[in-house]
C-alpha positions as CSV (number, residue, x, y, z in Angstrom):
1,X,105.7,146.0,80.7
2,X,109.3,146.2,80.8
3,X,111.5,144.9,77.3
4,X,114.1,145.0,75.5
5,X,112.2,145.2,72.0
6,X,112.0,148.8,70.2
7,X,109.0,150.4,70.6
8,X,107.1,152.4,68.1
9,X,104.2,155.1,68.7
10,X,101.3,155.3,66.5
11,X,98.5,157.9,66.1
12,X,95.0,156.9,66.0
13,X,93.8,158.3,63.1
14,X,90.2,157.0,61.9
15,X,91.3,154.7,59.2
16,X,93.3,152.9,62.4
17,X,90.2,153.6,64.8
18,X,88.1,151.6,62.6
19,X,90.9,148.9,62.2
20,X,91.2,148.4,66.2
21,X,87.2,148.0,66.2
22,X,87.2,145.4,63.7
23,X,90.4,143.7,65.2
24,X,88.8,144.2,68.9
25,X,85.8,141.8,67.7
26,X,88.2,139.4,66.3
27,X,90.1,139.1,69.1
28,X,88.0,140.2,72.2
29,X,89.3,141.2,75.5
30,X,93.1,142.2,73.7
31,X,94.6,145.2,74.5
32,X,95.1,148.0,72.0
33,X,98.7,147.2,71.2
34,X,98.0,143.2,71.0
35,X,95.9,144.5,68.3
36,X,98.0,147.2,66.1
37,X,101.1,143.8,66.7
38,X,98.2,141.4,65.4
39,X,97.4,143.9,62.6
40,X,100.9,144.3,61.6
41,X,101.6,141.2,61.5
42,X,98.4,140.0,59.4
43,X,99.0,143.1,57.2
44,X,102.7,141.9,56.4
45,X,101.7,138.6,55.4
46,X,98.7,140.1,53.0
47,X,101.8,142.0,51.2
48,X,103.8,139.0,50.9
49,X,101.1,137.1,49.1
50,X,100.6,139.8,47.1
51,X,103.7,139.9,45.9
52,X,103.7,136.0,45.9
53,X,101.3,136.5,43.3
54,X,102.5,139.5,41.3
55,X,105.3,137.2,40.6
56,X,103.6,134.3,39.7
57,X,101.4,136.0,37.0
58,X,104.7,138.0,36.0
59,X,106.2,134.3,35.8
60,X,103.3,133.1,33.8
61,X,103.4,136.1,31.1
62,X,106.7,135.3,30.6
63,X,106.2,131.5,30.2
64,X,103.0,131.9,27.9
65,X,105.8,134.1,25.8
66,X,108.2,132.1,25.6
67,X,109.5,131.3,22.3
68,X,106.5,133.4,20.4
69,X,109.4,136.2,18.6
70,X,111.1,134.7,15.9
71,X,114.4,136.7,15.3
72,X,116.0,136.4,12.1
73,X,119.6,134.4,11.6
74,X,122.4,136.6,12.9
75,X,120.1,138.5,14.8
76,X,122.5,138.4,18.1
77,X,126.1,138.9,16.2
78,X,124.2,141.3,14.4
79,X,123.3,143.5,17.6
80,X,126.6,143.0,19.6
81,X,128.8,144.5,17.4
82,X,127.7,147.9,18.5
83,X,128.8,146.2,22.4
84,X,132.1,147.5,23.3
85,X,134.8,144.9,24.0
């Protein structure tokens, strides 16, 4: 079918053979490259989620944290004047 879109080539190695069979009875009748563009696609937005969620917990650790070191007074001047001006 004529584009204007990239195109990419893909071998069909057994990990992706099984993929294709699973996507093939999810979405019957499709043809092979409807199903790699599905895949892609639902693969993508798995990895966003995941790192959706990476963040959050990273967010929470730092929130549960918060406040729990109790640095002595001076603590700050203390370590900057090692800093260089």
């Amino acid at each position: 079918m004529p584009t204007t879109l990239a195109r990419i080539q893909v071998t069909q190695t057994p990990a992706l053979r099984d993929a294709l069979e699973l996507a093939a009875e999810e979405w019957p009748g499709s043809p092979k490259s409807e199903l790699v563009a599905r895949l892609a696609v639902l693969g993508a937005e798995s990895l966003a989620s995941q790192r959706s969620a990476r963040r959050a917990a990273r967010r929470a650790a730092l929130e549960a944290t918060r406040g729990t070191i109790a640095y002595p007074p001076g603590y700050l001047e203390e370590l900057r004047k090692d800093w260089p001006e």
